[in-house]
C-alpha positions as a printed Julia matrix, in Angstrom:
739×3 Matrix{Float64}:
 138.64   70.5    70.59
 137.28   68.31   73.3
 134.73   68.37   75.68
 136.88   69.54   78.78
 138.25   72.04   76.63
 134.46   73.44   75.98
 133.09   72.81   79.05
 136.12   74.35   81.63
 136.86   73.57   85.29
 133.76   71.49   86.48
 134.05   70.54   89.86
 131.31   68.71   92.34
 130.05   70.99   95.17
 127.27   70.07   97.44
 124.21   72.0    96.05
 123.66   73.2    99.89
 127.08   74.7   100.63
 126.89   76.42   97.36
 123.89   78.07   97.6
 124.41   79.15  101.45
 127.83   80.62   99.94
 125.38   82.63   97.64
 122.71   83.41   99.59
 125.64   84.74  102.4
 127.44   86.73   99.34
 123.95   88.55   98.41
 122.97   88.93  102.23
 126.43   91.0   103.28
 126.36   92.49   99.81
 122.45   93.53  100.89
 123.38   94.6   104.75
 126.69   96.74  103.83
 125.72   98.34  100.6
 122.23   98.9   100.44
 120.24   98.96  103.54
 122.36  100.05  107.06
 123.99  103.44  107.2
 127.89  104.38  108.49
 127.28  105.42  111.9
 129.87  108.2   111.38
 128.1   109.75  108.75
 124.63  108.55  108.81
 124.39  107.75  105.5
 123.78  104.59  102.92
 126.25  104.21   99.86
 123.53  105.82   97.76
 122.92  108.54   99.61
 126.83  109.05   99.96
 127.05  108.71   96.26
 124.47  111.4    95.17
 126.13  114.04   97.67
 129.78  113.25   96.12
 128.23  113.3    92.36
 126.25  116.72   93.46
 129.9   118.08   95.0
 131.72  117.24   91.68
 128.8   118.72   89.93
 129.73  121.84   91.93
 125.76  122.35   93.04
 126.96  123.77   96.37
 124.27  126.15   98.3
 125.46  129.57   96.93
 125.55  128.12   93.14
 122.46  127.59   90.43
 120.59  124.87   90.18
 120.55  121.8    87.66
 118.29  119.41   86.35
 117.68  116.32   88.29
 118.24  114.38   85.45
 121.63  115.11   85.28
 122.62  114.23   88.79
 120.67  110.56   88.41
 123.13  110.49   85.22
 125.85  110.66   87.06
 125.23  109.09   89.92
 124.4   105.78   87.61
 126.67  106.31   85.15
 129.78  107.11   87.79
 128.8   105.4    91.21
 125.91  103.32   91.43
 125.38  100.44   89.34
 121.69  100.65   90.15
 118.04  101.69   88.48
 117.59  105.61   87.92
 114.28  105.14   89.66
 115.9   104.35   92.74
 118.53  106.75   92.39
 115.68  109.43   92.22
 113.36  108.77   95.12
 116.78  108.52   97.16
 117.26  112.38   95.86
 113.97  113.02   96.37
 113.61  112.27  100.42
 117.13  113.79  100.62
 114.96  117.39   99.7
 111.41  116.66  101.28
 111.0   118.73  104.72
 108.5   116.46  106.07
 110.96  113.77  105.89
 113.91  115.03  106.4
 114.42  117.19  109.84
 117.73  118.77  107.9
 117.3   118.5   104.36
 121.13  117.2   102.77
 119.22  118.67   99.1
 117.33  121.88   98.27
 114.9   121.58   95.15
 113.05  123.18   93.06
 110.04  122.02   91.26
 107.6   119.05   92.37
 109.55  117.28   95.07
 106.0   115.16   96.51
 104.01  116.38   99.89
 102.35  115.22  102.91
  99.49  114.1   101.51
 101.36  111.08   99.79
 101.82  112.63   96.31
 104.94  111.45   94.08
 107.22  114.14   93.44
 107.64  114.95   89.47
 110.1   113.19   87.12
 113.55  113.94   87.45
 113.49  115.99   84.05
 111.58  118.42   85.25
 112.99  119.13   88.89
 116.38  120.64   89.61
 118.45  120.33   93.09
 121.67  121.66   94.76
 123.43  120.67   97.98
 122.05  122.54  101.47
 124.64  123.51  104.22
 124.22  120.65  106.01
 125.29  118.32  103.29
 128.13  121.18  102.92
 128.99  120.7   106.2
 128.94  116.6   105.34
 131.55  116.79  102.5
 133.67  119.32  104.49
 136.9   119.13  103.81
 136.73  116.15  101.36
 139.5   117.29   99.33
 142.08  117.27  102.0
 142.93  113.18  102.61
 140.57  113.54  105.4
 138.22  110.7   104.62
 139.65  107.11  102.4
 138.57  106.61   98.95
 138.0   103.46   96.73
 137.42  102.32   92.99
 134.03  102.9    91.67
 132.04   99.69   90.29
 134.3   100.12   86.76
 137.68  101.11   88.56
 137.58  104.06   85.93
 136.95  106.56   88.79
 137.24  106.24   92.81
 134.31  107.4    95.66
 134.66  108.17   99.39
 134.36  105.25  101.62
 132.35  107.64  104.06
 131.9   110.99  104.53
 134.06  113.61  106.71
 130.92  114.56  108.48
 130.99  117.57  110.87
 127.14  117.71  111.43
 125.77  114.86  113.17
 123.69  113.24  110.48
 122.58  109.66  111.68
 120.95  110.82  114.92
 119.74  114.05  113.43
 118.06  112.97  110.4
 117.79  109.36  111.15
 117.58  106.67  108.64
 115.36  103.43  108.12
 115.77  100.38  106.14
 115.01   96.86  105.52
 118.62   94.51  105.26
 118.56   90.29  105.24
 117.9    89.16  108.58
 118.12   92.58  110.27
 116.81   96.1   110.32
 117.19   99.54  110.97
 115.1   102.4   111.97
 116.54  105.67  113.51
 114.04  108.65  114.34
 115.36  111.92  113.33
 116.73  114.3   116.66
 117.49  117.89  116.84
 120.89  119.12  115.99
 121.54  121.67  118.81
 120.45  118.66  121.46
 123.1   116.59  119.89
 125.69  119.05  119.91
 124.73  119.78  123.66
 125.43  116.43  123.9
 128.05  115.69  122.31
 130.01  118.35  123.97
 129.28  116.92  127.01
 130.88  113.62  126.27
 133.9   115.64  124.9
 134.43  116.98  128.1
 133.03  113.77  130.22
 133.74  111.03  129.03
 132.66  108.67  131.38
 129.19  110.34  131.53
 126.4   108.67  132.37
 123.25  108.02  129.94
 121.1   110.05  131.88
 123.03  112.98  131.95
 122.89  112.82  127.82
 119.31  111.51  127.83
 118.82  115.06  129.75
 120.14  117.16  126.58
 118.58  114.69  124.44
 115.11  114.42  125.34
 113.61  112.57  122.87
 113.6   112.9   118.78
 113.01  115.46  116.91
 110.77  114.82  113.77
 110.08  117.16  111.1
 106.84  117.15  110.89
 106.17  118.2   114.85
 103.89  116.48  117.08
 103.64  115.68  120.5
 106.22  112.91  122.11
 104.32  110.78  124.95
 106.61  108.26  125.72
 107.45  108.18  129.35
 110.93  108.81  130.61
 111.77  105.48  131.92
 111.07  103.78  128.08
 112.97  106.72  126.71
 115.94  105.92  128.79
 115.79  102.13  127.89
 115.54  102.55  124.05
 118.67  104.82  124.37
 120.45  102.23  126.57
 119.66   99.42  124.93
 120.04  100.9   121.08
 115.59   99.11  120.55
 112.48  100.51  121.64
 109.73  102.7   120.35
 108.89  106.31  120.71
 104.62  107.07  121.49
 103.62  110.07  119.01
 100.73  111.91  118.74
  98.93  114.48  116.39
  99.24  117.86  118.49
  95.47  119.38  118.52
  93.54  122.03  119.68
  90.39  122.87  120.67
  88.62  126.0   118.89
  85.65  127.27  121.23
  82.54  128.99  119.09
  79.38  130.51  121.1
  76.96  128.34  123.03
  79.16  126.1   124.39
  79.96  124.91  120.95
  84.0   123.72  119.55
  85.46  122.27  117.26
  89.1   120.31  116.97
  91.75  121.42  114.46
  94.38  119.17  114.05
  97.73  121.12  113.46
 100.86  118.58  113.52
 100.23  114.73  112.38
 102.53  111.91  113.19
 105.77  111.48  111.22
 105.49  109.4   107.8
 101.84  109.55  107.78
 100.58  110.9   105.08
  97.93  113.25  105.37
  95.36  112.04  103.02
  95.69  108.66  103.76
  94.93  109.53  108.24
  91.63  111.62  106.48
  90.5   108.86  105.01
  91.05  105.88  107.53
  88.53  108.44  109.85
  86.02  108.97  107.11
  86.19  105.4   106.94
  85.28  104.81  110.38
  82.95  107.26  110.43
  81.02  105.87  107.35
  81.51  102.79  109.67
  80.13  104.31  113.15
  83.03  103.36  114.85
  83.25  106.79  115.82
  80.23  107.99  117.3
  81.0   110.69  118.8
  82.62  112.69  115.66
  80.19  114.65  113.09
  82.55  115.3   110.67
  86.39  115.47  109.21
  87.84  118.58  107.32
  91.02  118.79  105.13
  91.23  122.42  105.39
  95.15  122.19  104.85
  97.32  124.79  103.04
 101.08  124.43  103.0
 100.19  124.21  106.57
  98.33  121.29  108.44
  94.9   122.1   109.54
  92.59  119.21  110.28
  88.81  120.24  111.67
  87.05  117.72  114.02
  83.65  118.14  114.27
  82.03  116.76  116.97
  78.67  115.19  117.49
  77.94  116.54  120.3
  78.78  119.95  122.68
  78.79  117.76  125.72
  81.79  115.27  124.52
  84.66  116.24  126.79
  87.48  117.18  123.81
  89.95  115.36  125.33
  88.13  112.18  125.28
  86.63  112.75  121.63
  90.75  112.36  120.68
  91.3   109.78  123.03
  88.64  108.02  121.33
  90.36  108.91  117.8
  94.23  108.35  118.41
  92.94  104.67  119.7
  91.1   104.55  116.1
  93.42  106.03  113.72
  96.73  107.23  112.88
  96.81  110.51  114.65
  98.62  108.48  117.21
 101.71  106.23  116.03
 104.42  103.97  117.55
 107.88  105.27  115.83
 110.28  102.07  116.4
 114.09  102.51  117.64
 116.34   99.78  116.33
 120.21  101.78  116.47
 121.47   98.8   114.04
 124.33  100.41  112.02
 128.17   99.85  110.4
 130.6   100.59  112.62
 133.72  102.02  111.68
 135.2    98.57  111.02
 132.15   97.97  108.42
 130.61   95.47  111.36
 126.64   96.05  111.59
 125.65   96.04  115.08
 122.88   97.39  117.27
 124.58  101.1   119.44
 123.17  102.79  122.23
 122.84  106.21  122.32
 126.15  107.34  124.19
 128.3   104.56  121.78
 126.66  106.03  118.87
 127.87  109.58  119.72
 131.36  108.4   120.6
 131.55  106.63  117.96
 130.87  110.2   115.98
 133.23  111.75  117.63
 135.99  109.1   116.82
 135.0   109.64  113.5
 135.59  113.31  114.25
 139.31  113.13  115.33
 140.1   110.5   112.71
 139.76  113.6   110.29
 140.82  116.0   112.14
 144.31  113.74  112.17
 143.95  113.2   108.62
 143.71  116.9   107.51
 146.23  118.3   110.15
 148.93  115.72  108.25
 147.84  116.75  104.81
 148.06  120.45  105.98
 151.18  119.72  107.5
 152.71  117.8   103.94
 151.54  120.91  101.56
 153.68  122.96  104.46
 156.39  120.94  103.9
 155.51  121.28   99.86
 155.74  124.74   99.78
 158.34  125.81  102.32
 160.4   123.32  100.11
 159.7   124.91   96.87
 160.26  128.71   99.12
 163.35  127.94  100.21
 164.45  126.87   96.51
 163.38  130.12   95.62
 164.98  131.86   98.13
 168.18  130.84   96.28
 167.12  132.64   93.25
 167.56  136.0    95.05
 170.52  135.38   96.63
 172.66  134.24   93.11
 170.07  135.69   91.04
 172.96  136.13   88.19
 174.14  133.09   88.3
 170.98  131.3    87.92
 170.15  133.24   84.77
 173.96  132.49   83.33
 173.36  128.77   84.18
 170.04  129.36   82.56
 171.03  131.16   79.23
 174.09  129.22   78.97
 173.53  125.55   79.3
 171.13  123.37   78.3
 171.55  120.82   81.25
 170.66  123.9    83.7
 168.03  121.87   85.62
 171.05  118.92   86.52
 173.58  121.78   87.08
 171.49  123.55   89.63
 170.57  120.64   91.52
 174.09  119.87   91.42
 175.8   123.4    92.33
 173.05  124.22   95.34
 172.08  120.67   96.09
 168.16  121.55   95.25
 165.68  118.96   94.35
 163.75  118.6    91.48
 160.73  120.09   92.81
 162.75  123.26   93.83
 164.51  123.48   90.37
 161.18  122.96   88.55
 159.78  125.74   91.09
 162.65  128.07   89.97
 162.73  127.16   86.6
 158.64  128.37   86.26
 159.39  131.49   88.34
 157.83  134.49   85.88
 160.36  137.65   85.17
 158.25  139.75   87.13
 158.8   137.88   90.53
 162.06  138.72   90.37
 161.82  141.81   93.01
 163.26  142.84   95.94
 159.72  143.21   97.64
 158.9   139.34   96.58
 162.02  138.15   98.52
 160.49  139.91  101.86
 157.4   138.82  100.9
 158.9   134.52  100.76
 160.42  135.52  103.85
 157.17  136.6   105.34
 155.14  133.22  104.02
 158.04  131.0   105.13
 158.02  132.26  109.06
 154.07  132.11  108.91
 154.57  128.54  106.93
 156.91  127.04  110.06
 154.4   129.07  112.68
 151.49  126.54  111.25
 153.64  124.03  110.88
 154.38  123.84  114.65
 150.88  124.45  116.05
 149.75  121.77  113.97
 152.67  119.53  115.04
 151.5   120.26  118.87
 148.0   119.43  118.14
 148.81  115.82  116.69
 150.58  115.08  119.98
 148.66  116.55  121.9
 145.03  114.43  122.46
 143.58  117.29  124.55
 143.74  119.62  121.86
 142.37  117.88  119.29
 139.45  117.32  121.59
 139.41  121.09  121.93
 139.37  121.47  118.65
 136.2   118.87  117.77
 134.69  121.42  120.68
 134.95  123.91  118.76
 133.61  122.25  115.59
 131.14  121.63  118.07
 130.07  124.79  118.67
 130.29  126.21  115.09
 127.91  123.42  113.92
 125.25  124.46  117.0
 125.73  127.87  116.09
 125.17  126.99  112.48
 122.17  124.9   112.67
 120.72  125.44  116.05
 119.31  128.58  115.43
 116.34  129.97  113.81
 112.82  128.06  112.46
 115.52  124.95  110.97
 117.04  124.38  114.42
 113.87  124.88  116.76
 112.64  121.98  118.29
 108.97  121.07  116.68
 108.18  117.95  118.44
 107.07  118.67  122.09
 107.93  116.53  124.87
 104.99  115.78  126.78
 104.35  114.09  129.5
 102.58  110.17  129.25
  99.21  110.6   129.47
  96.91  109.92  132.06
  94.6   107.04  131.55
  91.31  108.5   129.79
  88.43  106.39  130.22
  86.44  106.3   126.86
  83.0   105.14  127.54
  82.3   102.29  124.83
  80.14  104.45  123.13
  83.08  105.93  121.96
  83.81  103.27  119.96
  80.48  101.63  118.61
  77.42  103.58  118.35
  74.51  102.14  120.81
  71.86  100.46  118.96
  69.22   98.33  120.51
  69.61   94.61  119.65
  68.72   91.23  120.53
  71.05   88.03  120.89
  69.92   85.03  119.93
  71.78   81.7   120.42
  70.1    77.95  119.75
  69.93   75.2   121.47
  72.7    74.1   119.56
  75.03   77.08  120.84
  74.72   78.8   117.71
  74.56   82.31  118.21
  74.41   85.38  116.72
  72.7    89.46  116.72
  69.49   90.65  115.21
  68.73   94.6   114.89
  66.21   95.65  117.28
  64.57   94.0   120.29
  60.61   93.98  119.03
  60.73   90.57  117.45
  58.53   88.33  115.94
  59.83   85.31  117.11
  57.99   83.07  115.4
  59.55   84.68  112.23
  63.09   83.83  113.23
  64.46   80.86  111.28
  67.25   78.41  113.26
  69.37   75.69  110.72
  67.59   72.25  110.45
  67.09   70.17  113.29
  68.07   73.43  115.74
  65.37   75.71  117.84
  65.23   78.3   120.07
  66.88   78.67  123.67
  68.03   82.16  124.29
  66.62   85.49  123.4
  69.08   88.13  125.25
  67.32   91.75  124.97
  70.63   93.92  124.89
  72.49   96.82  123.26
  75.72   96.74  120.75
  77.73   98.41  123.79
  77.32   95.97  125.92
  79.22   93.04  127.16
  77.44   89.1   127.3
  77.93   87.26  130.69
  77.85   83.59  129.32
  77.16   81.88  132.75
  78.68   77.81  130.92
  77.51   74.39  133.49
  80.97   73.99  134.84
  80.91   77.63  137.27
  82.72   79.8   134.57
  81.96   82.73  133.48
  82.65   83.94  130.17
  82.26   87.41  128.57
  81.9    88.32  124.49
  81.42   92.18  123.51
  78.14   92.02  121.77
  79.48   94.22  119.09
  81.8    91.73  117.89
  79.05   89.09  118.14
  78.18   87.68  114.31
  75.35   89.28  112.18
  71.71   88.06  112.23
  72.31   87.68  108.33
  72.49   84.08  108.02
  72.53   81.32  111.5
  75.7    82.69  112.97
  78.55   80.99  114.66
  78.96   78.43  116.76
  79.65   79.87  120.23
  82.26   77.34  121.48
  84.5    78.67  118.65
  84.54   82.15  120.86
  85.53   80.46  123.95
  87.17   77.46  125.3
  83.89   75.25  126.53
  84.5    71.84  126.28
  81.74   69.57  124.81
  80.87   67.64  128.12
  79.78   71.01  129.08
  76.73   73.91  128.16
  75.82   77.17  128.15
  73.3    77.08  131.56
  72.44   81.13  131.48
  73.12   84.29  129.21
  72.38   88.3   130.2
  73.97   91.61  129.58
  76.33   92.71  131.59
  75.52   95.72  134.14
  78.02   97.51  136.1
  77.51   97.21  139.98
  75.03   94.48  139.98
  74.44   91.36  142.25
  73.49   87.79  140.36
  71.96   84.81  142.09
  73.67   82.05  141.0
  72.75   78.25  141.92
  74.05   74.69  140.7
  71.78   71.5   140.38
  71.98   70.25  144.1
  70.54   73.03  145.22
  73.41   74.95  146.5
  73.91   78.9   146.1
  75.2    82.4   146.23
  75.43   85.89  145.53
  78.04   86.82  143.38
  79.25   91.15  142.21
  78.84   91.18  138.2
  82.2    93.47  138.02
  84.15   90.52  140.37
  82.67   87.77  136.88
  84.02   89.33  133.77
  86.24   86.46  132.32
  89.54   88.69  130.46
  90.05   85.4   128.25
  88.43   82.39  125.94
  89.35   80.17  128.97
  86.73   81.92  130.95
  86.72   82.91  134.85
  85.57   80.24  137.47
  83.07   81.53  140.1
  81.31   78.61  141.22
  82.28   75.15  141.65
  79.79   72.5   141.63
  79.73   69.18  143.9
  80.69   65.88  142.37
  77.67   64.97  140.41
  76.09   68.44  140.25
  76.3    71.66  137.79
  76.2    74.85  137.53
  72.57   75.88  136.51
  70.98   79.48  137.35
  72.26   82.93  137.01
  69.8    85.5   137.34
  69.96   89.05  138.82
  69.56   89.36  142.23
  67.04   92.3   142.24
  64.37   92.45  144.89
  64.46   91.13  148.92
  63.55   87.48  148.3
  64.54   84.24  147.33
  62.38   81.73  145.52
  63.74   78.0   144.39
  61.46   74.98  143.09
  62.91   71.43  142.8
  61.81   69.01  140.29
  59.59   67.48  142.98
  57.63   70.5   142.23
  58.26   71.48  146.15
  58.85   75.64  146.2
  60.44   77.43  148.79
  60.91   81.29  149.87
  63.1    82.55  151.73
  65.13   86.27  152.36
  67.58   87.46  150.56
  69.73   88.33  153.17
  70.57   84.98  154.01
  72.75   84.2   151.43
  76.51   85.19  151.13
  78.53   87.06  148.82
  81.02   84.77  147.31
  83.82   85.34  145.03
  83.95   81.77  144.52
  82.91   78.42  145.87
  79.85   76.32  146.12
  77.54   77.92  148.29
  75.56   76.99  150.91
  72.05   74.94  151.05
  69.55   76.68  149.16
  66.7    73.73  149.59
  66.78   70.36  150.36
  65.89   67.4   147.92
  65.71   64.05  149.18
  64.97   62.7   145.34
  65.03   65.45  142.84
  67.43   68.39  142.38
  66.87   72.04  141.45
  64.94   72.84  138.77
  64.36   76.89  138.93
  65.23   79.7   141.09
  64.83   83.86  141.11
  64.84   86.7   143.23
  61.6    89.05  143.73
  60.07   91.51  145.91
  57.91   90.2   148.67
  55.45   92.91  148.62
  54.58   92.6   144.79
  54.22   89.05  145.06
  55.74   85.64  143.18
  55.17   85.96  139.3
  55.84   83.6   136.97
  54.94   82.93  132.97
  52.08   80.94  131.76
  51.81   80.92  128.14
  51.76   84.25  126.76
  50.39   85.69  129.67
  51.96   86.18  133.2
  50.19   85.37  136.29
  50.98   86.29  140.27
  50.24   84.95  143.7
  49.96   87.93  146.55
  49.58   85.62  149.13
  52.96   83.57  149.48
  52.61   83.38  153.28
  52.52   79.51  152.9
  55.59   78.77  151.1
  57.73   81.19  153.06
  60.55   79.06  155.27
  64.04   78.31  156.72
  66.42   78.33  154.13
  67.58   74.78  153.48
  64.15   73.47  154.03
  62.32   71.24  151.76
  59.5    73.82  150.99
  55.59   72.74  150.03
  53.89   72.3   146.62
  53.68   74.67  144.07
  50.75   77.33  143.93
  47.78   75.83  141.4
  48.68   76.83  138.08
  52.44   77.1   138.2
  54.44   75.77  135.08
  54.8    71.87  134.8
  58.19   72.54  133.45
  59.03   73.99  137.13
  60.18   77.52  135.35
  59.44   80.81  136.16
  59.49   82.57  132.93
């Protein structure tokens, strides 16, 4: 035998085409029969698969229940060419409550909670179909819906499902394909069908008037929906958006002003546990400062106790403070991306997705008016054969007795077909009345009755819009009623903007920042130092020592004018030397850090570059919102920015490097936004060396050593602004600095 023989067809492909043919085969493979659901039915093929396999099980609602095991047998053995694990926890979110908002599975035994827990292996669990799944395989058995070989070709599955109840809006679906991605909330049933009828009888209707009888979704496990109206419209227009969800609370007043919160409805697809301990985990963190303590007081019902730290927290802004922290508030994501009816995944809107529905709706309703109308034409065929019987009843039974060939002679004599011969020939003894000819009769003119209504409503598109009304309002009727159809999630209105202090979020704690000559900074616990005990890396020393609290925000006041601001709280620990500032924000190396203080609401800073030029500047107009920083003063060529100290007091006091000081008020500088400022003092060699703002009556202090020292009497250095000034009192600082 030769090599070619052995070895086959070889033939050269370039590596690249072959693999993207691959790669394409396994992503359309992944995208149409794994991850996106029909739109008309709402359902993935496994999904589909385990509701046929349940059906042909004959587990419908009012019959017993079996073994889980045997439906993952079937399912894998018949339909899906898949694990039995995945099989399973397909079955198993088809029955959970809290993830499904109408349950396609009722079961009995373990089937997994809200806390997280797995449901219990499929051998000791048992299931049957609900009504709504009923109401999915509806009329199944009638041509209403294709079919097509299974994996083997031994047996043959639905390509979809008839679907009467609106399944992909109402219980949503979610999933994960190659290059795309679905996620559908779940909605309520009775606002779909309110909707739906609407477009039946408008169809050019606009989205708002459906957005008005659909709200918002629907989820299973309750909750409040925040999102405001406008967004709500958009993700329905558009088929992508996001839905704002929050836990729906209480608050639970005791004596003496005391309360507590108790959390009754969570978010949807959070499990329980899982939200208890991402708080105790901030608690145990202090990130939530203004909660005592967290309760899992839960039954088969929700009940989460808040307890706060204090009777004086405002309730509303203890939960502000907690759906900011945790998962008691989510985002739910709308991405409509589903197969059309031509198999074609593409993102809907709301009103295409119900059409489409509908479409889907009349399709069957076509389907199983002609397969009515062909068992009509079935059995008034095999009726009127009959009918023959009783009017030469004795000739039939000499044909009968007599000859062998009585099929062919029948057929022949009366011109019947085979079907009405075969009919005939089966006929019992006992038929052979008087009262069963009326009766034939009777079933033929009701038979050709049927047969023409049914003939009027396939020409007749009006009526078979009628009709899907009426489906309509069976399914409403059906599943809009009673604790399954009641809306659970409340629409609520978007919230108005709750300012939570910052203590809200990190607990105060005295502190002190300390940042190096070399700009490396970081936070110490506590503000009684010993500085002399505070160690700096090799070759670095001391420069700043910032007295502040973890709540507060750092005004870093940089050479070039900018201001930029770090939350001290997310400042580096005083373990080891810190962190280099300039990795924080964007200061370039030409430039340095000239001044650093805590930020204080409603204060005024004196700020003043190197050439002796100055202003007064609002703390609350400085906050920088970026690493780039906020410019507030710009410098003259030559000069920089140099002081920024808080303008507290009635006077002004500057000293050049000539050691010449000058006083002046306060009132003669301007408030600038921005700019350079005007003439603080003039230098004719020299430049600006210090400057502060005091009160006149308590006199001009200033820091020698360790000890401070003050002049009463400043009458002599008290001038026109812009002025040179005179020498420096005896004993002030040869390094020209106040303190």
């Amino acid at each position: 035998m030769s090599k070619m023989a052995v070895a086959g067809d070889i033939r050269d492909v370039d590596f690249a085409e072959a693999l993207g043919e691959r790669y394409l085969s396994y992503a359309l493979s992944t995208i149409t029969a794994r991850s996106l659901p029909d739109v008309r039915d709402g359902l993935k093929p496994v999904h589909r698969r385990l509701l046929y396999a349940m059906r042909e099980l004959k587990l419908d609602p009012r019959s017993g229940f079996k073994k889980c095991a045997r439906v993952v047998g079937d399912v894998i053995g018949k339909f899906h060419p898949h694990g039995d694990v995945a099989v399973y926890d397909a079955l198993v979110r088809l029955a959970q409550g809290f993830a499904q908002r109408y349950p396609l599975v009722e079961g009995q035994g373990n089937f997994g909670n809200i806390d997280g827990d797995n449901a219990a292996a499929y051998r000791y669990t048992e299931s049957r179909l609900t009504e709504v799944a009923e109401a999915l395989l509806a009329a199944i058995d009638q041509d209403a819906v294709d079919f097509r070989p299974t994996y083997d070709g031994e047996n043959s599955e639905p390509a979809v499902l008839p679907a009467r109840f609106p399944n992909l809006l109402a219980n949503g679906a979610s999933g994960i394909a190659v290059g795309m991605a679905t996620s559908i909330p779940p909605h309520n049933a009775g606002e779909l069908c309110d909707a739906l009828l609407h477009l039946v009888r408008h169809k050019r209707c606009s989205l708002a008037e459906l957005v008005e009888r659909v709200p918002g979704p629907d989820f299973p496990t309750g909750g409040v929906l925040i999102e405001a109206a406008d967004a709500v419209r958009q993700a329905y227009e558009t088929g992508r958006g996001s839905f704002r969800l929050r836990a729906r609370w209480e608050a639970q007043k005791h004596g003496h002003g005391l309360y507590r919160v108790i959390v009754t409805e969570i978010p949807y697809q959070v499990p329980k546990s899982r939200l208890i301990e991402k708080i105790a985990a901030l608690l145990e963190e202090r990130k939530l400062p203004l909660l005592a303590d967290v309760r899992d007081e839960s039954t088969d019902v929700v009940r989460i106790v808040l307890e706060p730290k204090s009777r004086n927290v405002d309730p509303a802004v203890l939960m502000e403070s907690l759906f900011r922290a945790s998962e008691l508030e989510t985002r739910v994501p709308l991405n409509m991306n589903v197969l059309d009816a031509a198999g074609v995944p593409r993102v809907m809107g709301l009103k295409e997705a119900l059409q489409a529905f509908l479409d889907h709706r009349r399709a069957v309703l076509q389907r199983v008016t002609r397969f009515r109308l062909a068992e009509i034409a079935r059995r008034s065929e095999i009726l009127k054969g009959q009918m023959i019987v009783y009017l030469n009843l004795d000739e039939v039974i000499r044909i009968i007795r007599e000859h062998d060939d009585a099929k062919e002679r029948m057929m022949k004599r009366w011109r019947l077909s085979e079907v009405q011969v075969e009919a005939i020939l089966n006929m019992r003894l006992r038929s052979l009345r008087r009262l069963e000819e009326i009766e034939i009769k009777k079933e033929l003119k009701s038979l050709g009755a049927e047969e023409e209504e049914l003939e009027g409503l396939l020409e007749d598109e009006k009526r078979q819009w009628k009709a899907i009304a009426a489906e309509l309002e069976d399914i409403r009727k059906a599943f809009a009623a009673g604790p399954l159809g009641k809306r659970r999630t409340e629409i609520g209105a978007a919230p108005a903007e709750i300012v939570v202090p910052v203590e809200a979020l990190v607990e105060r704690e005295p502190v002190t920042v300390l940042c190096s000559a070399k700009g490396w900074i970081r936070v110490v616990k506590g503000q009684n130092l010993v500085l002399a005990d505070v160690k700096y890396k090799e070759g670095d020393e001391e420069r700043f020592v910032v007295p502040a609290s973890t709540t507060d925000k750092l005004l870093i006041f940089a050479t070039n004018g900018r201001f930029y601001t770090l939350p001290v709280d997310k400042l580096p620990g005083g373990r080891g030397h810190g962190e280099p500032l300039r990795l924080m924000i964007d200061l370039a190396n030409e430039h340095d850090v000239a001044a650093i203080l805590p930020y204080a609401g409603g204060a005024k800073l004196l700020l003043a570059s190197s050439d002796g030029r100055g202003f007064i500047a609002l703390a609350d107009e400085v906050l920088g919102q970026t690493r780039a920083g906020k410019v507030v003063m710009t410098p003259g060529t030559g000069a920089q920015a140099r002081i920024c100290v808080p303008a507290e007091g009635d006077a002004v006091v500057v000293v050049g490097s000539n050691r010449k000081l000058l006083i002046f008020p306060l009132a003669e500088l301007p408030e600038m936004a921005r700019g350079r400022g005007v003439i603080l003092q003039r230098y004719h060699t020299g430049e600006l060396s210090d400057a502060k703002v005091f009160t006149r009556d308590e006199g001009l202090s200033w820091k020698s050593g360790e000890r401070t020292r003050t002049e009463p009497d400043i009458r002599a250095w008290i001038g026109l602004r812009a002025s040179s000034g005179r020498i420096a009192p005896t004993g002030f600082p040869k390094n020209n600095r106040f303190g």
